[in-house]
C-alpha positions as CSV (number, residue, x, y, z in Angstrom):
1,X,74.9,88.4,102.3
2,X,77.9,87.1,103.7
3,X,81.6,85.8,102.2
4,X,83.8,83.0,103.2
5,X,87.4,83.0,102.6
6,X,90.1,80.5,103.8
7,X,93.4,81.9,104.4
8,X,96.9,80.2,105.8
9,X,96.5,80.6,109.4
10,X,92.3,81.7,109.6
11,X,89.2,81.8,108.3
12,X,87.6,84.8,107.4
13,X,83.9,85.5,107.4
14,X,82.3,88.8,106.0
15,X,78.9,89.6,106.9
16,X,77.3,92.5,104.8
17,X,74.5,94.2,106.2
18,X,72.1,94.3,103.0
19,X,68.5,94.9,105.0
20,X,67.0,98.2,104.7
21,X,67.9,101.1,106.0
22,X,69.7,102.3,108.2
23,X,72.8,99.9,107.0
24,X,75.3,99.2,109.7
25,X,78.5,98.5,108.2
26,X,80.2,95.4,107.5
27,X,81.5,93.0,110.4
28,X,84.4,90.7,109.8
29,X,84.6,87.5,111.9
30,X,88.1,85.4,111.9
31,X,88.4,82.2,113.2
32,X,92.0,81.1,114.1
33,X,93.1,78.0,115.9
34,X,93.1,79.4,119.1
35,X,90.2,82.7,118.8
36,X,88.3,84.6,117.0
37,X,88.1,87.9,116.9
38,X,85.2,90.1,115.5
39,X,85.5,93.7,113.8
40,X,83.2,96.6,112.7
41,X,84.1,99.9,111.5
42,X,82.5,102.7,114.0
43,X,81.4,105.4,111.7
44,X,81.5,108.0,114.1
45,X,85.0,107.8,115.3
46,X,86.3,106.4,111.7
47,X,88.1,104.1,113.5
48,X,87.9,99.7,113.5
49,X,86.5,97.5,117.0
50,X,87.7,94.7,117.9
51,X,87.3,92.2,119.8
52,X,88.4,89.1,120.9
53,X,87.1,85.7,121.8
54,X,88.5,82.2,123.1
55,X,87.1,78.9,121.9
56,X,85.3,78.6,124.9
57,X,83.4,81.7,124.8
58,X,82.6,81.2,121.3
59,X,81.2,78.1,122.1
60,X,79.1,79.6,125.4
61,X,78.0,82.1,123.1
62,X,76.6,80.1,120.9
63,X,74.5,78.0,123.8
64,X,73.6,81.1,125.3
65,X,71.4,81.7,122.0
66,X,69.4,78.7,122.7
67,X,68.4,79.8,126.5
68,X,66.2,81.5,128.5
69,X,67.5,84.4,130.8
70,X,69.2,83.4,133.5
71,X,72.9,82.2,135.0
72,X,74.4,79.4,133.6
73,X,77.7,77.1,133.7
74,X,78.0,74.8,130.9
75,X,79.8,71.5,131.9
76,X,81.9,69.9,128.9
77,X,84.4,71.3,126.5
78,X,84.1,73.0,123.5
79,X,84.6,70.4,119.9
């Protein structure tokens, strides 16, 4: 299950981990103009990770989960 919810400056996707067990808990994706940065709560340390991503390694990202292993260089810009 997953929420979508537009704010001013972002927009904020909430995954919810609703599988069998174990649950993980829930990760919160937010995509500004310029990044996006992804967050989980680590149980065992009670504290929040997060990290950040550009446009451009977003958008690698997202080839790379169309490909084989391997080394690659995409030519062209993220849309």
């Amino acid at each position: 299950m997953f929420t979508i919810e537009h704010e001013f400056d972002a927009t904020v996707v909430t995954l919810v981990d609703d599988g069998g067990a174990p649950l993980r808990e829930d990760v919160i994706v937010t995509a500004f103009e310029d990044c996006v940065t992804v967050e989980q709560l680590d149980p065992r340390t009670d504290r929040v990770q997060k990290i950040t991503l550009s446009l451009a390694q977003l958008y690698e990202l997202g080839a790379a989960m169309d490909l084989p292993e391997g080394v690659y260089a995409l030519s062209g810009k993220p849309k």
